[in-house]
Backbone bond lengths (Angstrom), bond angles and torsions (degrees), N, CA, C in turn:
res aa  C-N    CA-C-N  psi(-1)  N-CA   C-N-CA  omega(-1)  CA-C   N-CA-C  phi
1 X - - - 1.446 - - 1.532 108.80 -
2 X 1.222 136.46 107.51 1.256 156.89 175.07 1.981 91.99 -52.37
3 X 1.760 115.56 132.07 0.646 129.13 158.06 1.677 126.00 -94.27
4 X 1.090 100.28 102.16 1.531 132.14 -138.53 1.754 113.64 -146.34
5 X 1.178 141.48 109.61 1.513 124.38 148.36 1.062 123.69 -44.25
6 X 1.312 112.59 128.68 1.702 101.44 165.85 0.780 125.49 -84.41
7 X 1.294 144.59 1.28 1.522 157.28 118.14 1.429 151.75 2.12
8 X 1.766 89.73 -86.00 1.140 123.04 -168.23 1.893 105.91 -121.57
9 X 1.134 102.89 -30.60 1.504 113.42 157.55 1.439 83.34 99.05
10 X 1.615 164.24 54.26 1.328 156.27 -172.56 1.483 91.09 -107.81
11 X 1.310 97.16 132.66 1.271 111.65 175.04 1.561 107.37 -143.79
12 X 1.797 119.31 -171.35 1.654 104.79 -163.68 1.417 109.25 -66.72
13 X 1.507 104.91 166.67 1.573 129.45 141.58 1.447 142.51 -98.53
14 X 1.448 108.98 114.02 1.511 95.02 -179.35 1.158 105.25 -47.99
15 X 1.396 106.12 153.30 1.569 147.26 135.94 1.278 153.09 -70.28
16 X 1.425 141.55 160.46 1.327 132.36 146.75 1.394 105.62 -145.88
17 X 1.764 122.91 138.15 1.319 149.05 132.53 1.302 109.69 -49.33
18 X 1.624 100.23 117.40 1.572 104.92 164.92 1.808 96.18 -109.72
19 X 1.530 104.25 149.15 1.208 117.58 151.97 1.908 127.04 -110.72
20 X 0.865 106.15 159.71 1.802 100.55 -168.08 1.388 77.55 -103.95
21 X 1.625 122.39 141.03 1.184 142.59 143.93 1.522 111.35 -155.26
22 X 1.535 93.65 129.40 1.440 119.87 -165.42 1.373 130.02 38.79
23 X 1.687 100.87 54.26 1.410 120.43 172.89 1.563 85.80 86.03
24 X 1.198 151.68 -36.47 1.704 125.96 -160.81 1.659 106.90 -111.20
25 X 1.005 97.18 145.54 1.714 96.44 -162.33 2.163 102.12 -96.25
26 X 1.377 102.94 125.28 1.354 98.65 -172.86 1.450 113.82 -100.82
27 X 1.053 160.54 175.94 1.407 169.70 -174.98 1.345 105.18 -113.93
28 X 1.424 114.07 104.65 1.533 117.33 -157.92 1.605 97.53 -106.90
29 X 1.486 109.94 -49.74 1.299 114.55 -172.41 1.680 124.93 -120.80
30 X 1.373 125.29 152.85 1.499 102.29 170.35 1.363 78.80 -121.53
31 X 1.960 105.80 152.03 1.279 139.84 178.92 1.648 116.46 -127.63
32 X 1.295 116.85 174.37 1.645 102.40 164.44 1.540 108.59 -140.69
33 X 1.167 94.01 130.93 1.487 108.68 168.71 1.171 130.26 -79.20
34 X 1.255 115.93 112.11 1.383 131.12 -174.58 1.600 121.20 -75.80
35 X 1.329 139.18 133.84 1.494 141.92 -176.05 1.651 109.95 -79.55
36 X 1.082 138.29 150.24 0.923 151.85 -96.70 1.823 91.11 -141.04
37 X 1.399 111.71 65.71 1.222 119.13 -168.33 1.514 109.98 -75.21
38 X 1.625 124.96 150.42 1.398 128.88 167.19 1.358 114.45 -140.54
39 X 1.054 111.40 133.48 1.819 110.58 168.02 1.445 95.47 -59.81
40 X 1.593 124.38 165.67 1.224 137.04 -132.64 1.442 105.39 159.51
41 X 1.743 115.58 100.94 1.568 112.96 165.36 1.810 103.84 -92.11
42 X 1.437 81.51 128.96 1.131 107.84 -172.82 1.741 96.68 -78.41
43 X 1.448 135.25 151.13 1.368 154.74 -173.57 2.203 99.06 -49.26
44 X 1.078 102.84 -61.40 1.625 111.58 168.33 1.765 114.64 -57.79
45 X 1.162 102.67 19.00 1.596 91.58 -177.04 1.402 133.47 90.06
46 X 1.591 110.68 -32.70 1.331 122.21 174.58 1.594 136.88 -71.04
47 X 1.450 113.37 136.19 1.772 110.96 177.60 1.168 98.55 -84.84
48 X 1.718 118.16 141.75 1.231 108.70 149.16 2.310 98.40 -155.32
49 X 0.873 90.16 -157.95 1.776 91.58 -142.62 1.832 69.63 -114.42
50 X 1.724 105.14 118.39 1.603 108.12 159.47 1.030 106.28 -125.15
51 X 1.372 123.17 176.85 1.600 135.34 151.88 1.524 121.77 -54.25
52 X 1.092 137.89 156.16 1.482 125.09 160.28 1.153 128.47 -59.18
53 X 1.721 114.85 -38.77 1.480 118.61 173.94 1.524 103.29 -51.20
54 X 1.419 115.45 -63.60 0.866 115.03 -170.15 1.750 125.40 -57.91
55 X 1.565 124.02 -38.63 1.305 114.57 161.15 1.616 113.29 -76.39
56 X 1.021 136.50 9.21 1.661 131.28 143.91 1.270 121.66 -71.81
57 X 1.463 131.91 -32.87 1.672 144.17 139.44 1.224 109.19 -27.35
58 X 1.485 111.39 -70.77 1.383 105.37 -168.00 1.827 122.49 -81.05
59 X 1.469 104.40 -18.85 1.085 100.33 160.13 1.735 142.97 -70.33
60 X 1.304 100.58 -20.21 1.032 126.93 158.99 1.489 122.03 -70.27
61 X 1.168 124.97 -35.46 1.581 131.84 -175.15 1.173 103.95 -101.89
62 X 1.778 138.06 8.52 0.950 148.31 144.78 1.479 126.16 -79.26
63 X 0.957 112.05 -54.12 1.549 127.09 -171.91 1.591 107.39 -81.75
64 X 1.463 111.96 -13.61 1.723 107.50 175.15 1.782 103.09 -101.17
């Protein structure tokens, strides 16, 4: 399962790890940051995997 919105389509961000050595901080590693996925029933019944921004949108445009 691709970590992915189904939405908005957000997927990772590179990165970088700094380490401090001798007072100057170096870029040791790149990583990826992953978005902040949630299952989410959608109004039709359906699960599917969103972002938070994005189920705060819809929760909001639901409940008003």
């Amino acid at each position: 399962m691709p970590r992915t919105c189904g939405i908005c389509g957000k997927t990772y961000q590179k990165a970088k790890r700094y380490r401090k050595i001798r007072s100057v901080f170096n870029p040791v590693a790149r990583h990826r940051q992953h978005p902040n996925l949630q299952w989410f029933k959608m109004p039709d019944g359906k699960r599917m995997l969103i972002c938070t921004s994005c189920r705060k949108r819809l929760v909001k445009d639901i409940s008003s």
